[in-house]
ZAMARGU-4260 file (C-alpha; in steps of 0.2 Angstrom, whole numbers, plus 5000, padded with zeros to 4 digits):
<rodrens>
0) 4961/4948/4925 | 4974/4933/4926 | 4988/4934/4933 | 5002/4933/4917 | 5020/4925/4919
5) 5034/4926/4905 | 5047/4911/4905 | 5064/4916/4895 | 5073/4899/4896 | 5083/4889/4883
10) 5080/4873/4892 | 5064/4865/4883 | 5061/4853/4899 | 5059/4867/4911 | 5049/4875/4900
15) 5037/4863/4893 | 5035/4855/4912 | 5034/4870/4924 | 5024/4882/4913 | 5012/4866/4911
20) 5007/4867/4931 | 5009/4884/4932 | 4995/4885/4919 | 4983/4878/4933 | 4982/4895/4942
25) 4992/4907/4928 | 4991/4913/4910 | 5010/4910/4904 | 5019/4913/4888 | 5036/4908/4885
30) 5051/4912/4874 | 5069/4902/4872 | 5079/4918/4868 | 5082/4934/4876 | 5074/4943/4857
35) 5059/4935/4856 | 5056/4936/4877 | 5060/4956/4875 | 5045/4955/4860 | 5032/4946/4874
40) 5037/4959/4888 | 5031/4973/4875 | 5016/4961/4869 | 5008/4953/4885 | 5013/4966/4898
45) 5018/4951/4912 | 5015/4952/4929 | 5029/4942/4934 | 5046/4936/4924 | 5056/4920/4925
50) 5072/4921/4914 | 5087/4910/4914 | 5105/4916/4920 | 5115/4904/4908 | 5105/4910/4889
55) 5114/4900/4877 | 5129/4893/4890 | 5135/4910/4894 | 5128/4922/4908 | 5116/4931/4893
60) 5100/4933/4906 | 5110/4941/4917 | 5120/4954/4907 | 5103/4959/4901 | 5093/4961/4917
65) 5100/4981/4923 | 5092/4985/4905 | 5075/4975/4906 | 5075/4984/4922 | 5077/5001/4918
70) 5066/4998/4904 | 5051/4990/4914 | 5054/4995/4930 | 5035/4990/4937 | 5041/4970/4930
75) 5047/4959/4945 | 5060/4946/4937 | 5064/4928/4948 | 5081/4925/4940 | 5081/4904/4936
80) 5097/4893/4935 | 5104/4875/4936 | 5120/4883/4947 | 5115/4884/4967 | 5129/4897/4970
85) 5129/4911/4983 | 5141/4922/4970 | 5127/4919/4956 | 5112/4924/4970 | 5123/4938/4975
90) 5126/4947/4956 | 5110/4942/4953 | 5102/4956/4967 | 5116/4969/4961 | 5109/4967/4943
95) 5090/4970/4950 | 5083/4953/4953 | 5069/4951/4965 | 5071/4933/4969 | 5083/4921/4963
100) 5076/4902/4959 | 5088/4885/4958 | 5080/4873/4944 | 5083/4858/4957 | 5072/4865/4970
105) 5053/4861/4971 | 5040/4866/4960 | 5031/4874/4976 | 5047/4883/4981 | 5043/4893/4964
110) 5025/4896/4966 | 5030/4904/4983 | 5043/4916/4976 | 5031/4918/4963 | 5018/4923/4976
115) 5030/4935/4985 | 5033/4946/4972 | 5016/4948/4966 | 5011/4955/4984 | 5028/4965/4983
120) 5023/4974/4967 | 5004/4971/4970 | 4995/4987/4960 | 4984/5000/4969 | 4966/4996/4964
125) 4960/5008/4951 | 4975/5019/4953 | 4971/5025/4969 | 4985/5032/4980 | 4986/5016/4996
130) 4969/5006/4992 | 4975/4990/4992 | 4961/4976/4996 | 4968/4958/5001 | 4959/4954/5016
135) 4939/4946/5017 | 4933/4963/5027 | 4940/4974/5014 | 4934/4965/4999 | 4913/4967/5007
140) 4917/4987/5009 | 4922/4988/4992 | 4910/4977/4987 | 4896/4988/4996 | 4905/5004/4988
145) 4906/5001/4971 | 4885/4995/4973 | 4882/5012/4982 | 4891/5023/4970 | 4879/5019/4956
150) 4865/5031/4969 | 4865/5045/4972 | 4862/5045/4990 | 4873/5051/5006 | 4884/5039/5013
155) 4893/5038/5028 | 4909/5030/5033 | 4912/5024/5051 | 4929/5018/5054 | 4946/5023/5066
160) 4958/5039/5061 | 4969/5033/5048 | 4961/5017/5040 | 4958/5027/5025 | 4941/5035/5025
165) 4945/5047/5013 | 4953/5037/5001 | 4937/5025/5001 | 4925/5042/4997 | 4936/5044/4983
170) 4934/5028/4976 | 4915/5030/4978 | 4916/5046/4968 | 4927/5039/4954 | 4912/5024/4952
175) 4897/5037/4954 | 4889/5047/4940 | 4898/5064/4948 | 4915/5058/4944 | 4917/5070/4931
180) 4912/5085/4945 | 4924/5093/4959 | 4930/5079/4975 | 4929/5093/4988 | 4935/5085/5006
185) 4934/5094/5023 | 4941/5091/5039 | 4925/5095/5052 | 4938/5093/5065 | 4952/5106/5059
190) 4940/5120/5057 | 4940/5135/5067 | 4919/5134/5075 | 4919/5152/5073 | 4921/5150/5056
195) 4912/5133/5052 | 4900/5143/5043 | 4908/5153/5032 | 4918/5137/5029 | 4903/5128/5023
200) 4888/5140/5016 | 4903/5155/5011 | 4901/5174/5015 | 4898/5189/5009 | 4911/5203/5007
205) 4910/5213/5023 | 4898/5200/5033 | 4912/5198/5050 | 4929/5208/5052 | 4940/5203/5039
210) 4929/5197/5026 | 4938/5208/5012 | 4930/5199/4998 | 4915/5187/4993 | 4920/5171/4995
215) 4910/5153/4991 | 4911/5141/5002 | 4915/5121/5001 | 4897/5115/4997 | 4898/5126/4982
220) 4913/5122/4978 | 4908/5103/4976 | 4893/5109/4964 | 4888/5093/4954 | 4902/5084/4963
225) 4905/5075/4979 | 4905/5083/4996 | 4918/5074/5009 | 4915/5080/5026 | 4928/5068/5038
230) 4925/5069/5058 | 4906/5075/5056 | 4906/5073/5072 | 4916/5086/5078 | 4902/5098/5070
235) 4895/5111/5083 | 4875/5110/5085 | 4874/5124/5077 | 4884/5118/5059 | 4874/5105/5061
240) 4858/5112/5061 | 4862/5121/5046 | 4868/5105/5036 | 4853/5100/5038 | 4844/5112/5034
245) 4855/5113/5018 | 4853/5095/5014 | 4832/5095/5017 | 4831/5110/5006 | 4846/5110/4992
250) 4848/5127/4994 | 4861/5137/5004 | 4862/5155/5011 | 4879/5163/5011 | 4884/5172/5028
255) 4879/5190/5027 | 4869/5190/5011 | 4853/5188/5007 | 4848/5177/4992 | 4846/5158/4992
260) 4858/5147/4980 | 4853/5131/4974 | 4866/5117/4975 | 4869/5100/4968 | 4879/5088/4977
265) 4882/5070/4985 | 4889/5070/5001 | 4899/5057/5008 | 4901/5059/5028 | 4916/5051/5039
270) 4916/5046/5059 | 4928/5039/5069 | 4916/5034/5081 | 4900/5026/5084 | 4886/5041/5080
275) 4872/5032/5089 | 4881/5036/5109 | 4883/5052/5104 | 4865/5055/5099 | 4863/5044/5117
280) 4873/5059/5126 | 4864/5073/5114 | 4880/5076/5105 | 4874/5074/5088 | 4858/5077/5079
285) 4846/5061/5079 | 4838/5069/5062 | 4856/5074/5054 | 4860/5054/5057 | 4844/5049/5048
290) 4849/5060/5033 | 4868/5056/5030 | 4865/5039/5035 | 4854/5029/5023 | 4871/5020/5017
295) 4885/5016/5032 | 4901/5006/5028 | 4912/5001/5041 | 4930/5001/5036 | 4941/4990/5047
300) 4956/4996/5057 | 4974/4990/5048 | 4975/4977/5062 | 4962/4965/5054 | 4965/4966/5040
305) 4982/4961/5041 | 4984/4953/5022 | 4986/4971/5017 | 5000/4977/5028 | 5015/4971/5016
310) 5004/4974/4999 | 5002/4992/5007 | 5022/4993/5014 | 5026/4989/4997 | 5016/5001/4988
315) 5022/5015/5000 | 5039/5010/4999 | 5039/5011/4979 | 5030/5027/4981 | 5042/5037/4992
320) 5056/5031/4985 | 5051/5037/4965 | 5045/5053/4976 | 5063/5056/4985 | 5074/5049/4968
325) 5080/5036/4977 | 5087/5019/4971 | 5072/5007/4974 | 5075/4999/4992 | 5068/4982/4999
330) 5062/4975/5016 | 5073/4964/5024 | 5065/4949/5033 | 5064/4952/5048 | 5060/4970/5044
335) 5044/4961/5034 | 5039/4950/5052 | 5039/4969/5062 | 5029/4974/5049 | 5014/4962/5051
340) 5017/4958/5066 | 5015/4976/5074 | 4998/4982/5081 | 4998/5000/5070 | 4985/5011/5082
345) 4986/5023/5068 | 4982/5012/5054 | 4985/5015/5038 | 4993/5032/5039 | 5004/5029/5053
350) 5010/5014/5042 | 5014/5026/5028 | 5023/5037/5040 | 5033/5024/5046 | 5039/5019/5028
355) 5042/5036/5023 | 5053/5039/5037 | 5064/5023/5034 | 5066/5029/5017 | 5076/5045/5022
360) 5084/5035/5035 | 5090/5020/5027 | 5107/5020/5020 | 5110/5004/5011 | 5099/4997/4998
365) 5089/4987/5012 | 5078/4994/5025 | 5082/4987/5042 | 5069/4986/5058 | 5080/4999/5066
370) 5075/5009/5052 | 5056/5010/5055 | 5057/5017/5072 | 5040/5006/5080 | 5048/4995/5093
375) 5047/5005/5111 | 5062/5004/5119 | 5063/5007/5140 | 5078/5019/5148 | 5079/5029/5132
380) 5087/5043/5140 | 5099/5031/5153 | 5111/5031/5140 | 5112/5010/5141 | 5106/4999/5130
385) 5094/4989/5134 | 5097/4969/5137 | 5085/4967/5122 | 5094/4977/5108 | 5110/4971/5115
390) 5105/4952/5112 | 5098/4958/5098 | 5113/4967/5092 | 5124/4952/5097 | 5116/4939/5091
395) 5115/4946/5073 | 5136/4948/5072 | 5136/4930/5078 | 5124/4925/5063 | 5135/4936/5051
400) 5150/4929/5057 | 5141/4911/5055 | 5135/4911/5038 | 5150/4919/5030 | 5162/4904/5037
405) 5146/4893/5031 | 5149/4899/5014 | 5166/4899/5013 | 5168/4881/5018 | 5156/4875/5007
410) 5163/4886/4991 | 5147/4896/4990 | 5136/4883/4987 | 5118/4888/4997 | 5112/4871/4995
415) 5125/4864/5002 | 5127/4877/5017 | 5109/4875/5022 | 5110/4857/5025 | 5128/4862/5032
420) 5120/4872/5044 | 5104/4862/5047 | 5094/4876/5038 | 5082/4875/5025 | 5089/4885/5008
425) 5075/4899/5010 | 5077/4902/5025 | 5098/4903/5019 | 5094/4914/5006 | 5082/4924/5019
430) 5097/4925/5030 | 5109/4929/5016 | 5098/4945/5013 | 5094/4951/5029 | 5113/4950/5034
435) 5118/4960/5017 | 5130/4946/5012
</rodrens>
C-alpha cells in the first residue's frame, strides 16, 4: 500500500509545488483549513501529516495539534512554517510535533524528515508483536515463510537466541491453513529431561510419584494447530526418539497408559546452532533432521540486518511506554547513533530489554544513551570516572553552554545560529534536541 501524506496549509504555492514532487514516490491529499484536513485524517487514514503553524495569520496549526494528537495518536505530524525560530521549534515539540520544517529549506530537507518519521512510527507487519522487516536478509525469509505456510510440512528455523525465532513461527501459523487452531510453543531447553515426556506425549494419573491427575501433554494440546518446539536441540536422545516415532506414525502414547491417540499437527522446530555438527558428534538424530527438516530458514542475527534496529527501537519504545502509562518518550540523537551502532549479541530480545529498561529509567521526555545501560565502562567499582565519561560528560556542558549563547545572540533564529556556528540547521536542530533546549 502507498505510503499517504496529508498537507493542511493555507499557502496554495507550497501546496500546489511540494505535493506535486512528493507525488513521484507518495499518495497525497491536501486541505487549506484546519476543518476540511480534520475530515481527511478521518477519510484517508495518513501516514504522515504536514500542517502549517500560522492557519489563517494566526498560530491556528499549532493550538490544534495537542488535540489531533490525543485524537490520532498513531499520526506523525511535521509542523511547516515561513518563521525559522528556535521559540516556534520549541512550542512546537511541547505541543506533540515530531519534526518541525522551515518552508525555505530544501525540498530534500522534507523528504528526509518525511522518511524519519515513517521508520519512527514504522507498523509491526501483520500485527505481530517486534516483526519489523527493512533489511534485504529479512525480506527473503519472509518471503520463504509466507510460500512455506501455504504446506503443511515441518519447518525448521536456524538462527542465534533472540533473533526472533518464535515470533517468525507465529507468523507462519497466522499464513498457514492451521491458523484458526492452538499456537502451542515449547522451550526444549527449559524442560526438566525427567519430565520431557510427560511434557510432550502427557501422563496418566498415577504413571510417576506425583502424577495426581491425567494430564495431556503439549502435542495434544496443539491438535489441528502448530507445534513450536525452540532449542530442539537440547532434546535428550531418548525425547528424540520418540518424536520421531510420534511424527512417523501420527499417533502418541501417554506415559503410563495404554491406548494410542491420534494427533494432527504441524510442527515448526527452532535451533540455535548448526544441526549437521551435531549429528557429526552423534548429538542429534540424523533421521529426526531429515523429518523436521524438509523446509529450513535462516534468520539473521540483529547485526546484519541493521535497517531494523531503529524501526524495532521505535516499536518497542511505543509499546512499553502504552504498557507502563507513560507519556510517549523519544530517542535523542546520539541515543539513536548507539543504537545502530552497537553489536546487540542478544539480538532482538536483548534490544527490547534494553528499551524497556530506559523506559523506567528515564526521567525527562527524551531517552539519553546513559539511559540504555550498553556502553561497558572499565574501573566500575574504583569509584572514578573514567576519562571517557568525563570528556564525555564535559564536553556536552560545553555544547549546552555554546548553543544557548548561539541562540541568544542570534534572537532565536536557527538559521541564522547554524551558519553562526558553522553548522548545518539539522544538525542545529539535532543538537537543539539532544541538549533538551
Amino acid at each position: 500500500m502507498q505510503t499517504t501524506i496529508l498537507m493542511i496549509d493555507d499557502d496554495p504555492f507550497f501546496l500546489n509545488e511540494y505535493a506535486k514532487t512528493l507525488k513521484e514516490k507518495y499518495q497525497v491529499h491536501t486541505a487549506q483549513n484546519i476543518l476540511d484536513g480534520l475530515d481527511l485524517i478521518e477519510d484517508v487514514q495518513p501516514n504522515v501529516l504536514l500542517l502549517d503553524i500560522s492557519l489563517n495569520s494566526a498560530f491556528e496549526g499549532l493550538e490544534a495539534l495537542p488535540a489531533i494528537k490525543e485524537k490520532f495518536p498513531w499520526l506523525p505530524v511535521i509542523m511547516v512554517t515561513n518563521h525559522d525560530s528556535h521559540t516556534l521549534f520549541k512550542h512546537s515539540r511541547q505541543h506533540g510535533a515530531d519534526e518541525y520544517f522551515v518552508k525555505s529549506s530544501s525540498l530534500n530537507e522534507l523528504k528526509k524528515l518525511i522518511y524519519t518519521v515513517l521508520i519512527k512510527y514504522k507498523a509491526p507487519l501483520e500485527s505481530e508483536a517486534g516483526v519489523i522487516v527493512e533489511s534485504p536478509l529479512m525480506k527473503k525469509v519472509f518471503s520463504d515463510a509466507a510460500r512455506a505456510a501455504k504446506y503443511d510440512n515441518s519447518i525448521l528455523l536456524v538462527g542465534p537466541s533472540g533473533s526472533g525465532k518464535e515470533v517468525l513461527a507465529r507468523y507462519i501459523h497466522r499464513r498457514s491453513d492451521r491458523k484458526d487452531g492452538p499456537f502451542i510453543a515449547v522451550n526444549c531447553g527449559a524442560l526438566v529431561e525427567t519430565l520431557v515426556a510427560s511434557e510432550l506425549f502427557g501422563h496418566k494419573k498415577g504413571a510417576f510419584t506425583g502424577a495426581l491427575t491425567d494430564q495431556i501433554g503439549k502435542i495434544e494440546q496443539a491438535q489441528g494447530g502448530t507445534l513450536f518446539l525452540d532449542e530442539l536441540e537440547d532434546l535428550s536422545p531418548q525425547a528424540q526418539a520418540a518424536l520421531l516415532r510420534a511424527l512417523q506414525e501420527k499417533k502418541i502414547q501417554r506415559l503410563g497408559g495404554a491406548r494410542f491417540i491420534d494427533v494432527d499437527f504441524r510442527l515448526i522446530s527452532a535451533v540455535k546452532s548448526d544441526l549437521l555438527s551435531l549429528i557429526q558428534n552423534g548429538h542429534f538424530r540424523e533421521d529426526l533432521y531429515y523429518r523436521i527438516g524438509s523446509f529450513v530458514l535462516f534468520i539473521p542475527s540483529l547485526k546484519d540486518r541493521e535497517e531494523e534496529i531503529i524501526p524495532l527501537a521505535y516499536y518497542f519504545l511505543r509499546e512499553f511506554c502504552k504498557r507502563h502509562n507513560i507519556t510517549e518518550k523519544e530517542f535523542t540523537p546520539k541515543t539513536l547513533h548507539i543504537l545502530k551502532a552497537y553489536h546487540w549479541p542478544g539480538n532482538v530480545r536483548e534490544l527490547k530489554n534494553v528499551i524497556e529498561r530506559a523506559v523506567m529509567l528515564s526521567r525527562g521526555k527524551q531517552i539519553s544513551p546513559a539511559e540504555l545501560q550498553i556502553q561497558q565502562t572499565e574501573n566500575k567499582s574504583s569509584g572514578h570516572i573514567p576519562y571517557i565519561a568525563a570528556r564525555n560528560y564535559m564536553f556536552r556542558e560545553f555544547r549546552k553552554e555554546y548553543i544557548k549563547k548561539a541562540l541568544l545572540r542570534n534572537n532565536g533564529n536557527i538559521s541564522k545560529t547554524a551558519q553562526d556556528s558553522g553548522l548545518s540547521r539539522r544538525a542545529l536542530q539535532n543538537m537543539i534536541k539532544e541538549l533538551g533546549l
